[in-house]
The first five atom37 places (N, CA, C, CB, O) and aatype in JSON, in Angstrom:
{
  "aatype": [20, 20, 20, 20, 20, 20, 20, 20, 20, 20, 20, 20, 20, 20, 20, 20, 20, 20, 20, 20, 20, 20, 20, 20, 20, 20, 20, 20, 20, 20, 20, 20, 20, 20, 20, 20, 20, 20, 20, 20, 20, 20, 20, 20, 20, 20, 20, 20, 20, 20, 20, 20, 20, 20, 20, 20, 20, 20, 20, 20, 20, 20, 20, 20, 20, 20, 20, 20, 20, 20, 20, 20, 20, 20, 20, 20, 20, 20, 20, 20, 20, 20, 20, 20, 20, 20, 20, 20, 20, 20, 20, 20, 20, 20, 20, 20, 20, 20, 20, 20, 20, 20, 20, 20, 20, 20, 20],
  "atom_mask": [
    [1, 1, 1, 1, 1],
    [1, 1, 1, 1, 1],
    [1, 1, 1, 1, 1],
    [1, 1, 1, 1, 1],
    [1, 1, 1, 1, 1],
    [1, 1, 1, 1, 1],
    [1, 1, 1, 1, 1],
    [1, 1, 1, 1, 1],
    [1, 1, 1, 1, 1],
    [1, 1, 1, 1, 1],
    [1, 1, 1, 1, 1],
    [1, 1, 1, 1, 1],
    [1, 1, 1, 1, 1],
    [1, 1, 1, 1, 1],
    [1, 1, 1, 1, 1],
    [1, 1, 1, 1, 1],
    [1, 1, 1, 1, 1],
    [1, 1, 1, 1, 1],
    [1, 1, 1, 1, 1],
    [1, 1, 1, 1, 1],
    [1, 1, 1, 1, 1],
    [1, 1, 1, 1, 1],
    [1, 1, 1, 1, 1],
    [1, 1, 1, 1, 1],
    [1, 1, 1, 1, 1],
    [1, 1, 1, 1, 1],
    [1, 1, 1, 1, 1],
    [1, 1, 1, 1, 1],
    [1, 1, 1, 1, 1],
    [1, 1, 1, 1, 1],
    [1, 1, 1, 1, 1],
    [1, 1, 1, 1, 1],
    [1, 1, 1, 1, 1],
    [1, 1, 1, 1, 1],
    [1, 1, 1, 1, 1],
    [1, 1, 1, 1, 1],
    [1, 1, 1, 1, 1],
    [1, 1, 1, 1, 1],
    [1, 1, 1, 1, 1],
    [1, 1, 1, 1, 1],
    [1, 1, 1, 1, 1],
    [1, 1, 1, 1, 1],
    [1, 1, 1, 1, 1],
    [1, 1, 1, 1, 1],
    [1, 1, 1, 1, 1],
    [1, 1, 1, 1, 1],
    [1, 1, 1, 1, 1],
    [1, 1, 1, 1, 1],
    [1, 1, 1, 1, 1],
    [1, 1, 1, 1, 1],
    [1, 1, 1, 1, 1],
    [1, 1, 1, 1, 1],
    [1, 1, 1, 1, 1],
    [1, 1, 1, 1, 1],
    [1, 1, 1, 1, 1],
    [1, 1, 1, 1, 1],
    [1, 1, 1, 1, 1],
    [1, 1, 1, 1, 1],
    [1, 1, 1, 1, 1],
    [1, 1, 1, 1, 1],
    [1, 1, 1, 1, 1],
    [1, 1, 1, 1, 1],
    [1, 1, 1, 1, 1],
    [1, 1, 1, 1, 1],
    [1, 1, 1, 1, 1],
    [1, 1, 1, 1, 1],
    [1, 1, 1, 1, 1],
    [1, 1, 1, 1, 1],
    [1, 1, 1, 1, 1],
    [1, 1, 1, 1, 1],
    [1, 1, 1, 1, 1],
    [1, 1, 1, 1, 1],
    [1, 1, 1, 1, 1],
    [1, 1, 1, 1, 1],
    [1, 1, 1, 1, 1],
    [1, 1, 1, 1, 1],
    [1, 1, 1, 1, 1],
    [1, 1, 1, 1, 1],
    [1, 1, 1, 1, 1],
    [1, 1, 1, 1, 1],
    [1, 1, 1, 1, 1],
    [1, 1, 1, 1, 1],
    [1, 1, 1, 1, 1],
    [1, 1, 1, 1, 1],
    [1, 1, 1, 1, 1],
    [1, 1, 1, 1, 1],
    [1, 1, 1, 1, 1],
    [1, 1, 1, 1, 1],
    [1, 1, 1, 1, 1],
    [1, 1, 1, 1, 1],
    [1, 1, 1, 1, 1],
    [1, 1, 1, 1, 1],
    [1, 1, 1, 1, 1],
    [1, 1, 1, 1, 1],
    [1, 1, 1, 1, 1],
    [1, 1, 1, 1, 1],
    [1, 1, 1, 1, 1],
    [1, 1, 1, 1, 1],
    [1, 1, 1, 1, 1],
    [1, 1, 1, 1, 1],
    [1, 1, 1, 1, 1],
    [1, 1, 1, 1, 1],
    [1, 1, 1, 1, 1],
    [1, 1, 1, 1, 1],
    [1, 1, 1, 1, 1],
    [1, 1, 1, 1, 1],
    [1, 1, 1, 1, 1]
  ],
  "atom_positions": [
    [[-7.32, 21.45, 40.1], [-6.95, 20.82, 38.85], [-5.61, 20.11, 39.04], [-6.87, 21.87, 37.7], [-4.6, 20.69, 39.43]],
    [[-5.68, 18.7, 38.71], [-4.06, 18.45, 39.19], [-3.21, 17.98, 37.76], [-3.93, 16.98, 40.55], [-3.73, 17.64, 36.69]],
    [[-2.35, 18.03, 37.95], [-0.81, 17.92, 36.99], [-1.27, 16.99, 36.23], [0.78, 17.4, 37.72], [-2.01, 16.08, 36.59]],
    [[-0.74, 17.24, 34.79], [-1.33, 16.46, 33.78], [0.62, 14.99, 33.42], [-2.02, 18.09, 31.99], [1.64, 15.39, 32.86]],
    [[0.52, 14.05, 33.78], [1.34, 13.24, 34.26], [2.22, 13.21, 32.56], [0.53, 11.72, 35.06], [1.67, 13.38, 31.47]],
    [[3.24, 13.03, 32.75], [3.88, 12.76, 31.13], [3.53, 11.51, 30.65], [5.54, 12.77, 31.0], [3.37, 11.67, 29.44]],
    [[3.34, 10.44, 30.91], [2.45, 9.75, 29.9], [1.37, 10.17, 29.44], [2.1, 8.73, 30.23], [1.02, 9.97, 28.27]],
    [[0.65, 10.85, 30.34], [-0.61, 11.58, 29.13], [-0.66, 12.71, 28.46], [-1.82, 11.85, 29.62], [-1.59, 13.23, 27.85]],
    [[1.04, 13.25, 28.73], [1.44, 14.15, 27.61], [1.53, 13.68, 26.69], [2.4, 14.76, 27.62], [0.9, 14.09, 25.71]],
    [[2.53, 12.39, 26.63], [3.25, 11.62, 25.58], [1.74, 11.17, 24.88], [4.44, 10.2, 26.22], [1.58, 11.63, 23.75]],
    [[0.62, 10.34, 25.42], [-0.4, 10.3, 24.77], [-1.19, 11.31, 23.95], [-0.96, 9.92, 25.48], [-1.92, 11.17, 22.97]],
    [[-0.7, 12.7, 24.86], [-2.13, 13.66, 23.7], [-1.02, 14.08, 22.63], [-3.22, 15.61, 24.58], [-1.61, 14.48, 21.63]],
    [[0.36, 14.14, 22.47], [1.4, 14.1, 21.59], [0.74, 13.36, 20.16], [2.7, 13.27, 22.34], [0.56, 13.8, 19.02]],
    [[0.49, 11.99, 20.83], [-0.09, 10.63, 19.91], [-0.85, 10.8, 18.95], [-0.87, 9.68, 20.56], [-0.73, 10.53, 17.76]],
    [[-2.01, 11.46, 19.78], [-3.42, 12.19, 19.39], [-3.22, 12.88, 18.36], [-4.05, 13.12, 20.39], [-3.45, 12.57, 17.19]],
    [[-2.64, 14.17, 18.91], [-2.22, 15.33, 18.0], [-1.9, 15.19, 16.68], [-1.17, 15.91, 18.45], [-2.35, 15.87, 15.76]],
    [[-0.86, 14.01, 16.56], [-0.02, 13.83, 15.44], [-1.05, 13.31, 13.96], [1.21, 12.62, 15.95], [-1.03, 13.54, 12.75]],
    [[-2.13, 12.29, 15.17], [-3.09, 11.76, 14.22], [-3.62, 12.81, 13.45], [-4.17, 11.02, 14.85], [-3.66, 12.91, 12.23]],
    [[-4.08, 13.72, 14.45], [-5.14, 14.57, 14.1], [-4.34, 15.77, 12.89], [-5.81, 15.32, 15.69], [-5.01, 16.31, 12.01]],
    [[-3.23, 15.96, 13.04], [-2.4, 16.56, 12.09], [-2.55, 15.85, 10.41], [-0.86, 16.4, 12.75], [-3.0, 16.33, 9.37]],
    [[-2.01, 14.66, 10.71], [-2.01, 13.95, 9.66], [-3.29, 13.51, 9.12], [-1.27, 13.0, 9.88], [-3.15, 12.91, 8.06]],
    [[-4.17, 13.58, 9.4], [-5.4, 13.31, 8.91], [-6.56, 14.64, 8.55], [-5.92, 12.36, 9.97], [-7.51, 14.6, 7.78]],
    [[-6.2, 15.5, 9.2], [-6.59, 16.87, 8.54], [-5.53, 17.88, 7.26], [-6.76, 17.81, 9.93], [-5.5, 19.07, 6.97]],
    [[-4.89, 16.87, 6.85], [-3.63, 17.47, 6.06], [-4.85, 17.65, 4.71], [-1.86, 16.16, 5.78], [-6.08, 17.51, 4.64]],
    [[-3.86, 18.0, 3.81], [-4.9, 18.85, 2.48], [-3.97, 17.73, 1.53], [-4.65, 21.24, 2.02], [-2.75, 17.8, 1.46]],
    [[-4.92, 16.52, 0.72], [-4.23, 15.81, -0.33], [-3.43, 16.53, -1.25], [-5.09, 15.13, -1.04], [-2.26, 16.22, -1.47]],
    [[-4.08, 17.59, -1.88], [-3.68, 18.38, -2.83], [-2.69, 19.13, -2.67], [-4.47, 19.01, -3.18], [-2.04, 19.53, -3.64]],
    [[-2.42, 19.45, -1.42], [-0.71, 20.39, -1.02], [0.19, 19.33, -1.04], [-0.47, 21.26, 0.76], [1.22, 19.75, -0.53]],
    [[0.31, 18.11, -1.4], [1.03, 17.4, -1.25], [1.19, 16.65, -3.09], [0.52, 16.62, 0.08], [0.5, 15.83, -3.68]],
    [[2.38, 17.39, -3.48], [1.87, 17.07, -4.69], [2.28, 15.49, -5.14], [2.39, 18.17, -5.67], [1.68, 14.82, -5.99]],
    [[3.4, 15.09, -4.4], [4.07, 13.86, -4.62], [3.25, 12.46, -3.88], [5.59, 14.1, -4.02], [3.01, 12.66, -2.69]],
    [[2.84, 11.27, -4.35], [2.75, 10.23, -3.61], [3.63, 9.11, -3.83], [1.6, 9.87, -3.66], [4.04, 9.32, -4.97]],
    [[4.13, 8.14, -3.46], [4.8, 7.06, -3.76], [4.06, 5.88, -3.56], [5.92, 7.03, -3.1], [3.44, 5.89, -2.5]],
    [[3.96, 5.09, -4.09], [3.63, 3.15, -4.06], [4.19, 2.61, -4.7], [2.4, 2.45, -4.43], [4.15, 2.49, -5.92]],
    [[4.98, 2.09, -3.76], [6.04, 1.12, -4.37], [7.38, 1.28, -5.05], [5.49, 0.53, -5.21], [8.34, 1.02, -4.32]],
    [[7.66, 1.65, -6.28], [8.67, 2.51, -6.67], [8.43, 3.17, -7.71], [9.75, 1.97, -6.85], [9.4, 3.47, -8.41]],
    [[7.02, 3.62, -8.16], [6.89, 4.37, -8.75], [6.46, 5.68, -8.39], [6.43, 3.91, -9.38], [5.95, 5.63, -7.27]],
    [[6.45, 6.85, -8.86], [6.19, 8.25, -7.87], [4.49, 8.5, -8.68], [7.78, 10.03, -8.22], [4.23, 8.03, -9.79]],
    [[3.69, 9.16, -8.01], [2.57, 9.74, -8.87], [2.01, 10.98, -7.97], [1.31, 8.54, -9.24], [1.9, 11.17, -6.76]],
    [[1.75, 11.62, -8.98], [1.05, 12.87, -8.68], [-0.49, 12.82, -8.58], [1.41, 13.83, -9.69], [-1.2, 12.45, -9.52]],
    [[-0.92, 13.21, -7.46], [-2.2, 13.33, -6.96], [-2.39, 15.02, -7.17], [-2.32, 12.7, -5.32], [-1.83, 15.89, -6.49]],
    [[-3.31, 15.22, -8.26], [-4.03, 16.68, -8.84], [-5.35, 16.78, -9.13], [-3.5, 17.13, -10.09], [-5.55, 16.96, -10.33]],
    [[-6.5, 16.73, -8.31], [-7.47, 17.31, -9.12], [-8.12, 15.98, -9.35], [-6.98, 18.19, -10.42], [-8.53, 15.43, -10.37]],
    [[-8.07, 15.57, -7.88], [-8.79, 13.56, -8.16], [-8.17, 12.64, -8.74], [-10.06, 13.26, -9.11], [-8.42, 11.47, -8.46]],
    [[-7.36, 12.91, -9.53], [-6.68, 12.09, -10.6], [-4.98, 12.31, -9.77], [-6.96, 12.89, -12.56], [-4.4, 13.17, -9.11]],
    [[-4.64, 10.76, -10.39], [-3.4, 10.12, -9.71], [-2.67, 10.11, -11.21], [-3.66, 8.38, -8.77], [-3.28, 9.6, -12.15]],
    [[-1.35, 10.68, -11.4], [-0.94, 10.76, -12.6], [0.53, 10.23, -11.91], [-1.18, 12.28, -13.46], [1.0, 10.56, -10.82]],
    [[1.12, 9.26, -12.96], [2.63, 8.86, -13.08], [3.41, 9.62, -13.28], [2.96, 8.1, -13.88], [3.14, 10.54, -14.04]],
    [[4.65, 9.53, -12.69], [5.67, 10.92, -12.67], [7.3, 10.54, -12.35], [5.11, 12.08, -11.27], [7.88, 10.12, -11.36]],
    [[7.66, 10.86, -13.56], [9.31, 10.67, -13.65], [10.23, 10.59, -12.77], [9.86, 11.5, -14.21], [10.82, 9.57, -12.41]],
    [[10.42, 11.97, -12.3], [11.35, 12.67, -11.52], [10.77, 12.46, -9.99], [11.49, 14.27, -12.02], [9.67, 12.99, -9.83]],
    [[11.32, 11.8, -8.84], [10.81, 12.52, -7.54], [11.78, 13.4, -7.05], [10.45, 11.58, -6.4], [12.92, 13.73, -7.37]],
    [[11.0, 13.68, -6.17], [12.04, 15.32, -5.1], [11.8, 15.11, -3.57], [11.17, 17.44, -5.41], [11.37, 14.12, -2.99]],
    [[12.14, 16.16, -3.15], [12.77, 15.8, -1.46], [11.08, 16.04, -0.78], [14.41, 17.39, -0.62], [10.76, 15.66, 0.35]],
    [[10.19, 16.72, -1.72], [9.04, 16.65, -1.19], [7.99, 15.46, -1.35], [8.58, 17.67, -1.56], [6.76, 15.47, -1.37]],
    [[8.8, 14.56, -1.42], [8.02, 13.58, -1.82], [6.99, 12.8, -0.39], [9.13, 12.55, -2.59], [7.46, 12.81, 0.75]],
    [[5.75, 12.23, -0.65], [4.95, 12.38, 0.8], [4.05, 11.06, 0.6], [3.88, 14.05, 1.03], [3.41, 11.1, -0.46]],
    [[3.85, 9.85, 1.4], [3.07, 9.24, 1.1], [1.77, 9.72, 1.67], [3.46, 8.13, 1.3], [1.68, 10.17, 2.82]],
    [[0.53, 9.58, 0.64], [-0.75, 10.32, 0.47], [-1.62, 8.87, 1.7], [-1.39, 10.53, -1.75], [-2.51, 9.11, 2.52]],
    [[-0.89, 7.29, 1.39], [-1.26, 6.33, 2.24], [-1.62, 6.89, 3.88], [-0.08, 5.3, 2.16], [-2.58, 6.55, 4.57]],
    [[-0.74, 7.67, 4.17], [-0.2, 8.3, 6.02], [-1.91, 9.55, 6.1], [2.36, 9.85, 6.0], [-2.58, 9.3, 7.1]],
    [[-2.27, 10.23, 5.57], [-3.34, 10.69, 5.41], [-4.58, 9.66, 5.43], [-3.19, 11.39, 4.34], [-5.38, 9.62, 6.36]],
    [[-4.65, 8.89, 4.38], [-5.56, 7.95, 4.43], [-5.89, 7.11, 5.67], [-5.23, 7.22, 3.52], [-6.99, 7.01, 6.21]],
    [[-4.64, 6.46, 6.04], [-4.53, 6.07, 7.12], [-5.38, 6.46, 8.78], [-3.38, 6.29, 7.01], [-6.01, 5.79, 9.59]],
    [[-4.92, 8.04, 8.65], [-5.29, 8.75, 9.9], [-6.6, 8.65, 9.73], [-4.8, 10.19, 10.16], [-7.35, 8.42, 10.67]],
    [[-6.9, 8.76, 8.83], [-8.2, 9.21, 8.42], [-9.39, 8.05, 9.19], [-8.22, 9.22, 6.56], [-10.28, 8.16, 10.04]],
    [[-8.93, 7.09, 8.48], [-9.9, 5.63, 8.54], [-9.35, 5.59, 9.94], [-9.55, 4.01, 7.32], [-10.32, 6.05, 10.53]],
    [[-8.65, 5.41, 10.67], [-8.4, 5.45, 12.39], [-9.49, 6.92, 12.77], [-6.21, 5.82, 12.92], [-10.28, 6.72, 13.69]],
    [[-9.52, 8.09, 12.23], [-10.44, 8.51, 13.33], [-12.3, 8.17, 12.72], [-10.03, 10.45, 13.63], [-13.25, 8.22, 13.5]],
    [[-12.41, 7.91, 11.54], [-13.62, 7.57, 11.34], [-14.59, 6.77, 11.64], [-13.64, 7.49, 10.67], [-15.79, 6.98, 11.77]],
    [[-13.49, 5.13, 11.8], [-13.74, 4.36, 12.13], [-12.97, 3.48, 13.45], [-13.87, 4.06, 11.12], [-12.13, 2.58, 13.5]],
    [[-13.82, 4.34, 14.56], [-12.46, 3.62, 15.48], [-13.02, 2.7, 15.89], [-11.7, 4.32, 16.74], [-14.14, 2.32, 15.54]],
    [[-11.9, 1.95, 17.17], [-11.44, 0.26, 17.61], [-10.84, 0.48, 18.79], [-10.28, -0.66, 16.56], [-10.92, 1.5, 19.48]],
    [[-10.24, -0.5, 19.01], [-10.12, -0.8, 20.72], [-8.65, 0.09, 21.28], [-9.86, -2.86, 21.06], [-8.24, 0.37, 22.41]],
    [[-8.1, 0.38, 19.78], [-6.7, 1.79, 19.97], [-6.77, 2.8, 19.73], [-5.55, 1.85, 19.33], [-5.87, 3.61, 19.95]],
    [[-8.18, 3.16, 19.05], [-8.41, 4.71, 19.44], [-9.08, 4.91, 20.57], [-9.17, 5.48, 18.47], [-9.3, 6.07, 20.89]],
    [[-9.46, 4.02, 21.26], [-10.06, 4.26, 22.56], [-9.42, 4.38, 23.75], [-10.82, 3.45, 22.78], [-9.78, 4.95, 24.78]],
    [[-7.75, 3.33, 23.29], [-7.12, 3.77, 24.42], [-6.55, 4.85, 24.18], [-6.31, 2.98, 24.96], [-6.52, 5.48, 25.23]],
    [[-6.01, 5.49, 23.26], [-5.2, 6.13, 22.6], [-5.99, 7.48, 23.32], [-5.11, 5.8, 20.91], [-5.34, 8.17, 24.11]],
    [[-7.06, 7.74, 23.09], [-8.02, 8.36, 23.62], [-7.89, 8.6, 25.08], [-9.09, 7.72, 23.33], [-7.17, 9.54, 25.43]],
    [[-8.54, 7.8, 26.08], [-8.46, 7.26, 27.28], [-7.12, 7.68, 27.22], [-8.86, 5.78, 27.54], [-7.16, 8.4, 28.21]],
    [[-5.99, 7.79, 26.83], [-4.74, 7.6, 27.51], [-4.16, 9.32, 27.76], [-3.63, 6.52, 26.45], [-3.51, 9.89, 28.63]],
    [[-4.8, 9.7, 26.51], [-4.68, 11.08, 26.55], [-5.62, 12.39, 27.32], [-4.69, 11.24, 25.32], [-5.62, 13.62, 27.19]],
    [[-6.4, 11.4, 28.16], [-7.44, 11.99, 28.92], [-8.37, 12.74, 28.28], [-6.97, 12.73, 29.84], [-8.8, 13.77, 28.8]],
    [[-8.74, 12.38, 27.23], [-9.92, 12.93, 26.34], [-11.15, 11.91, 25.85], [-9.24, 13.49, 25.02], [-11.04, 10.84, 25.25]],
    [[-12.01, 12.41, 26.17], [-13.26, 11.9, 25.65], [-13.24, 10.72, 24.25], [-14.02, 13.28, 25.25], [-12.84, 11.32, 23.25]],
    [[-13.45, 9.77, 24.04], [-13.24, 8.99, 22.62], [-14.68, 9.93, 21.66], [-13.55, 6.73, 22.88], [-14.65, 10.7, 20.7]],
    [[-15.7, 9.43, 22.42], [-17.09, 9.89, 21.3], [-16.28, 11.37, 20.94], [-19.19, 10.17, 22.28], [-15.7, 11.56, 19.87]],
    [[-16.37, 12.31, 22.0], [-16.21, 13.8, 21.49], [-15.02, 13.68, 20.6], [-15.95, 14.98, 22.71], [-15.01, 14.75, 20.0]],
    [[-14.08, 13.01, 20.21], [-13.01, 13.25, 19.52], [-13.67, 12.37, 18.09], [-11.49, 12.69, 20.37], [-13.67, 12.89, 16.97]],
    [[-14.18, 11.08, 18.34], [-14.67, 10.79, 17.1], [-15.51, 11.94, 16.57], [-15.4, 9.56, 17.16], [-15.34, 12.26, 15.39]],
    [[-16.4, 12.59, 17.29], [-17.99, 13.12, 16.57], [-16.95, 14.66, 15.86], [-19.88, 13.68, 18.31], [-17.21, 14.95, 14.69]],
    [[-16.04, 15.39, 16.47], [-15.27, 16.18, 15.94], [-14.28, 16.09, 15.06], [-14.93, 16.58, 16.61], [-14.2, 17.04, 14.28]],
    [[-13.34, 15.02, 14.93], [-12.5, 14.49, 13.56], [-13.52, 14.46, 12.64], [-11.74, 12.94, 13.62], [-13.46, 15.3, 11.75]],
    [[-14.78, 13.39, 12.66], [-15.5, 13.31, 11.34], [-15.8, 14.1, 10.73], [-16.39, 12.85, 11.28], [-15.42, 14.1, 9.56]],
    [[-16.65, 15.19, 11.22], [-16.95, 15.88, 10.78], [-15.79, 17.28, 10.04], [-17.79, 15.94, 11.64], [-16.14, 18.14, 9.24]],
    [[-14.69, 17.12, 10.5], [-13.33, 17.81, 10.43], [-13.15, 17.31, 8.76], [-11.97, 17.16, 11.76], [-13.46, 17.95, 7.76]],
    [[-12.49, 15.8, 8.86], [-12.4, 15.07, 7.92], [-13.28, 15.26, 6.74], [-12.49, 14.01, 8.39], [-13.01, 15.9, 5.73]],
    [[-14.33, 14.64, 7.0], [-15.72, 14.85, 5.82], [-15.1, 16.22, 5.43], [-17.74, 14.96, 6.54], [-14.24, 16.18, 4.55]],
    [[-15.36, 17.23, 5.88], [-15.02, 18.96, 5.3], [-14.0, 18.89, 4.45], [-14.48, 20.14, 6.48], [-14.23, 19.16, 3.27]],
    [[-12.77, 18.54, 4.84], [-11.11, 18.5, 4.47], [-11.68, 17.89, 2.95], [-9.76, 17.23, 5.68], [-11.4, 18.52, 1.93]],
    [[-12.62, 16.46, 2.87], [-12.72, 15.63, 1.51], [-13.44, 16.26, 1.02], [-13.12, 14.28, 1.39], [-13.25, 15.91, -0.14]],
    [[-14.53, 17.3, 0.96], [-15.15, 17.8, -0.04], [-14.32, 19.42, 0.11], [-16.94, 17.65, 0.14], [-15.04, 20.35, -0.24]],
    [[-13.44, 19.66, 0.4], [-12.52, 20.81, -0.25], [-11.77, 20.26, -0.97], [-11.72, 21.65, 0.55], [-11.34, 21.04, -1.82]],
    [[-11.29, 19.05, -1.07], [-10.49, 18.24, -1.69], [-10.82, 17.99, -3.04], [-10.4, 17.18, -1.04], [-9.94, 17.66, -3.84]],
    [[-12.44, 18.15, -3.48], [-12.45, 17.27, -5.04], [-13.04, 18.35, -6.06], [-13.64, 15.67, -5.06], [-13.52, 18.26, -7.2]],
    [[-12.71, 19.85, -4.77], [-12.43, 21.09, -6.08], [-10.93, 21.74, -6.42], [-13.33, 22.52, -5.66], [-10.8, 22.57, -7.31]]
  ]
}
């Protein structure tokens, strides 16, 4: 087995982070921001909200990850490839990850 080189540390780092952020739980995150207004994401519903706080989280950075592992392109493949992991096996396992995460999500 030979030495796994630090760029393809730094790559499965990459990976990881996606895969963090895109298996996150909408609902533990009670704060979102767009633009300069704050809103609360509860229970499907996006509600406007006065006050923000230090927990404040854009819900966009989730979404984001999300649509990158669902639907990947020519940078999740390297991104993939770079991290010495399979692209299909990482797509066919996020989705199905994902999908789960959204229907715990809309109870």
């Amino acid at each position: 087995m030979s030495e796994v080189t630090p760029e393809t540390k730094l790559w499965q780092s990459v990976l990881n982070v996606a895969v963090d952020d895109a298996l996150q739980c909408r609902t533990n995150f009670v704060m979102a921001k767009y633009g300069i207004r704050a809103y609360k994401y509860k229970k499907g519903k996006i509600k406007e909200v006065r006050h923000k706080t230090g927990y404040l989280r854009y819900l966009s950075e989730i979404d984001e990850a999300r649509i990158w592992f669902k639907y990947p392109n020519q940078h999740f493949n390297f991104v993939c490839t770079s991290a010495d992991c399979d692209a299909q096996s990482v797509y066919d396992r996020m989705k199905k990850n994902i999908n789960k995460m959204e229907r715990q999500e809309k109870y």
